[in-house]
C-alpha positions in Angstrom: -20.7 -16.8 3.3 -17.3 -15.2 1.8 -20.1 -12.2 1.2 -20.6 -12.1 5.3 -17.6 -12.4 6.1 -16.4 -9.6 4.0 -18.5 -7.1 5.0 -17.6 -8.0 8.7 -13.7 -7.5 7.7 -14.7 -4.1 6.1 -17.1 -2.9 8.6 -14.6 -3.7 11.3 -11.2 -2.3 9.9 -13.8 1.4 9.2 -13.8 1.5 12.4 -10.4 3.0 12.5 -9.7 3.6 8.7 -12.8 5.4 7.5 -12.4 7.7 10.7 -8.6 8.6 9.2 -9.5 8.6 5.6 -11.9 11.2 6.5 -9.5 13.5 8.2 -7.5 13.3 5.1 -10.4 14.4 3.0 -10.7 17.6 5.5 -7.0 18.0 5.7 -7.2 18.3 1.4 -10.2 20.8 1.8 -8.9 23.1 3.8 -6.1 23.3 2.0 -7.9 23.6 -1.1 -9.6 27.1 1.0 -6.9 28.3 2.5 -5.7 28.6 -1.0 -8.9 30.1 -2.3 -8.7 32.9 0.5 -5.3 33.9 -1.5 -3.8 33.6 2.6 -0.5 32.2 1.2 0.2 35.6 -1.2 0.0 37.5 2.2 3.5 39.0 2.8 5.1 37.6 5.9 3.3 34.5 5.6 6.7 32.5 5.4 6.3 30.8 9.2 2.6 30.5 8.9 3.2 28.2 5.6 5.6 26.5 7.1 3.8 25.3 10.2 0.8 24.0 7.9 3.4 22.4 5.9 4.7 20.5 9.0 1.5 19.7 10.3 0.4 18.5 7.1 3.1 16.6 6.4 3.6 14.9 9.6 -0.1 14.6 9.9 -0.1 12.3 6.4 2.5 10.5 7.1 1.0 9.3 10.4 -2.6 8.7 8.8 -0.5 6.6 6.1 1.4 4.2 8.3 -1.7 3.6 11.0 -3.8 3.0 7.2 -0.9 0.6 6.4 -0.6 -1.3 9.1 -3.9 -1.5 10.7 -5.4 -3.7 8.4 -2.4 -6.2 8.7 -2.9 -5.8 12.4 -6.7 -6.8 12.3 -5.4 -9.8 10.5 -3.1 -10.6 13.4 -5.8 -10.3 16.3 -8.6 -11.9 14.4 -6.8 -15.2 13.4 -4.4 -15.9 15.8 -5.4 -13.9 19.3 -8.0 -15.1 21.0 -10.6 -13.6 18.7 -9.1 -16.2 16.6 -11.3 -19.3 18.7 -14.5 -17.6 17.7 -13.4 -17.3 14.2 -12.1 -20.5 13.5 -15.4 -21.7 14.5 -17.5 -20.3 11.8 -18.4 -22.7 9.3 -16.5 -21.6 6.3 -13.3 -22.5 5.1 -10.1 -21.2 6.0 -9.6 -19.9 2.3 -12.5 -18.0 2.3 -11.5 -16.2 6.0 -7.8 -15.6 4.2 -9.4 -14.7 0.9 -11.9 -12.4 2.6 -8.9 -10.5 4.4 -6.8 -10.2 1.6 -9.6 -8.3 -0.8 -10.5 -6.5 2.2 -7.1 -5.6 3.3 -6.5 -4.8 -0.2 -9.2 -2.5 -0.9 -8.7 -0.2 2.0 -5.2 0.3 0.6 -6.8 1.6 -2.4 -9.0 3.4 -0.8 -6.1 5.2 1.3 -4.4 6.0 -1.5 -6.8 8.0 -3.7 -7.9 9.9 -0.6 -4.8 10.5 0.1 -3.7 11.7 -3.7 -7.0 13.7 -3.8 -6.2 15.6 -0.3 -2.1 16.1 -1.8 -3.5 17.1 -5.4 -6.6 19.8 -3.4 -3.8 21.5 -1.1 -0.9 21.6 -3.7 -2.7 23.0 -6.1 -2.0 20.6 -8.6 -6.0 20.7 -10.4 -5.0 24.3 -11.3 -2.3 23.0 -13.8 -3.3 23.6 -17.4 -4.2 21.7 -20.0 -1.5 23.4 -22.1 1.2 22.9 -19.3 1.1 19.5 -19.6 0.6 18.8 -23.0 4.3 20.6 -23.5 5.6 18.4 -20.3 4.4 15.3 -21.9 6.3 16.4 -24.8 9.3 17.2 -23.5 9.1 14.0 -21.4 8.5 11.5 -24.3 11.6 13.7 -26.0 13.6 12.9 -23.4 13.0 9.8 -21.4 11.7 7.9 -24.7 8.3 7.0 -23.7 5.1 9.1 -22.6 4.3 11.0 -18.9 1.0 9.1 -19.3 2.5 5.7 -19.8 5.0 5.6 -17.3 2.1 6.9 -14.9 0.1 3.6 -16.1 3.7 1.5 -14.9 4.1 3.5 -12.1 0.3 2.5 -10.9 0.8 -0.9 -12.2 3.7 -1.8 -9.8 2.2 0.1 -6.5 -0.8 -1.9 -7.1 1.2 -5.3 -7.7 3.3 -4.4 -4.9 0.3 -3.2 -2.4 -0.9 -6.5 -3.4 2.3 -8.9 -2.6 3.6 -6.5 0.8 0.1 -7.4 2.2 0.1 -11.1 1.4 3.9 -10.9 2.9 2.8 -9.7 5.9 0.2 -12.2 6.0 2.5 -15.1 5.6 5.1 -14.0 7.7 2.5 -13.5 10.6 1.4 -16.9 9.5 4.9 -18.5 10.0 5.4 -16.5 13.3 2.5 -17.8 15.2 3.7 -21.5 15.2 6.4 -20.2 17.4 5.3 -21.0 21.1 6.7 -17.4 22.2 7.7 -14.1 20.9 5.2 -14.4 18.0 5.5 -10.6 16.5 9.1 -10.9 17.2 9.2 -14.2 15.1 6.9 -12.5 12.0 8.8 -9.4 12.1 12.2 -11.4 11.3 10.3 -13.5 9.0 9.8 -10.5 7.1 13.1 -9.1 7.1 14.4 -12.2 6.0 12.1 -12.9 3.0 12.2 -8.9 1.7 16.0 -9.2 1.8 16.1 -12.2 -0.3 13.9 -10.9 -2.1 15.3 -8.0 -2.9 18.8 -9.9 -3.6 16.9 -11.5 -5.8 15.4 -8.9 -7.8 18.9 -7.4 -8.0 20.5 -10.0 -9.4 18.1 -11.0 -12.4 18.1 -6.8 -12.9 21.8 -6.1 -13.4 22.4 -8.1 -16.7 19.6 -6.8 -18.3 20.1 -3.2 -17.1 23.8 -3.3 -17.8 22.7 -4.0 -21.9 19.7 -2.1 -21.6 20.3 0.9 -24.3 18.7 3.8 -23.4 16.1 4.6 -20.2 12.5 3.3 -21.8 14.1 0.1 -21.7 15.6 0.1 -18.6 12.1 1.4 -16.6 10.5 -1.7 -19.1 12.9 -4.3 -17.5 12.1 -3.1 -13.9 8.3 -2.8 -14.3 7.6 -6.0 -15.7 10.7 -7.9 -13.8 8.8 -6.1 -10.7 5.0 -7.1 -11.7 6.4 -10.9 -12.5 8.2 -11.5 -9.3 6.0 -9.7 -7.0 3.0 -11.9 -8.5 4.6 -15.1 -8.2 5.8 -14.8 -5.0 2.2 -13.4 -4.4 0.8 -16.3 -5.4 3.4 -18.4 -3.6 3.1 -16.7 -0.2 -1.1 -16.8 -0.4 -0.9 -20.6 -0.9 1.6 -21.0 1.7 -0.6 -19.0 4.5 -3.8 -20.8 3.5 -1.8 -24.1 4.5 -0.5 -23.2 7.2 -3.9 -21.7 8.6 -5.5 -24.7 8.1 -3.2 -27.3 9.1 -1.4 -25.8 12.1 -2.8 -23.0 14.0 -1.0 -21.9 17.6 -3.4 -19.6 19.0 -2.9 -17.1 22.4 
């Protein structure tokens, strides 16, 4: 059953995200042309580049926050709308439903973002970098900074997916809390949210400083903040998925 309900999830959020993902992809190709067609070597080309820039720009970011939020959204209206009647319904436990949102959810984030760093890495130009370039950058980055280009790319991917991961679950339990209020729901998750990220972040903060204040050079400072990051963000994952699983099954307000 989590298998049906899955590919319901996924087929439903495409709707809207595989439309958008696509648009990306396009956005990347052209680029990718218009910089085969040697158009940005033109003289006078100067307002021209700038107005693709802009619309690029503002066109990703757009894509990026509807990609966001959509799925989190979809959560919302499927639970605890009136959509939420037919699903509570189904005969499957409200673990599976939350489990089958939260892979879903989570794998449309990853999807986003690899479409989105393949239409940035096409239209910047960055697969025409060579192999020599960055050889002598990762040299001169271990040299400086103390560890490799490569492995801090492995940290950096480690905490956006750690932290995809726990702002989804956030957002699930903060919707979770606001619909027990009898009004004002989204107004009641949205300060849910803002609450727990500040003490959160209070948190982090103060369990950073000591260590950062003896840390002796800048590998062990980014070492402190990745795994610090990945250890918090998974416990409070962990936390905030058990908590909305109880509170979806043992008090649900629905419109």
């Amino acid at each position: 059953m989590l298998g049906k309900l899955m590919k319901h999830d996924i087929r439903n959020i495409g709707k809207l995200l595989l439309p958008l993902n696509v648009i990306v992809l396009l956005m990347g190709l052209t680029g990718a042309v218009l910089h085969t067609t040697g158009l940005f070597d033109l003289e006078n080309v100067g307002p021209l580049l700038e107005v693709l820039i802009i619309t690029y720009v503002t066109g990703m970011a757009v894509i990026m926050v509807v990609s966001y939020f959509y799925p989190i959204i979809y959560f919302y209206r499927n639970l605890f709308s009136r959509q939420g009647y037919l699903t509570f319904t189904l005969p499957v436990s409200t673990w599976k439903i939350l489990l089958s949102k939260t892979i879903v959810g989570f794998c449309w984030y990853l999807v986003n973002i690899v479409v989105a760093f393949l239409s940035i890495w096409a239209t910047t130009g960055f697969m025409r970098m060579s192999g020599e370039f960055i050889v002598h950058f990762n040299v001169y980055f271990e040299r400086e900074i103390g560890t490799s280009f490569n492995l801090l790319n492995l940290w950096i991917i480690g905490i956006t997916l750690i932290s995809l991961l726990w702002s989804l679950i956030t957002a699930y339990f903060c919707i979770s809390i606001g619909q027990l209020f009898g009004k004002h729901k989204i107004i009641a998750s949205v300060g849910a949210y803002i609450v727990i990220y500040t003490v959160i972040q209070i948190l982090l903060t103060a369990m950073f400083i000591p260590f950062l204040l003896s840390a002796p050079g800048v590998h062990r400072m980014v070492s402190v903040i990745f795994y610090g990051t990945v250890i918090v963000s998974a416990v409070f994952s962990v936390l905030f998925y058990i908590l909305s699983g109880v509170i979806m099954k043992k008090k649900v307000n629905l419109d």
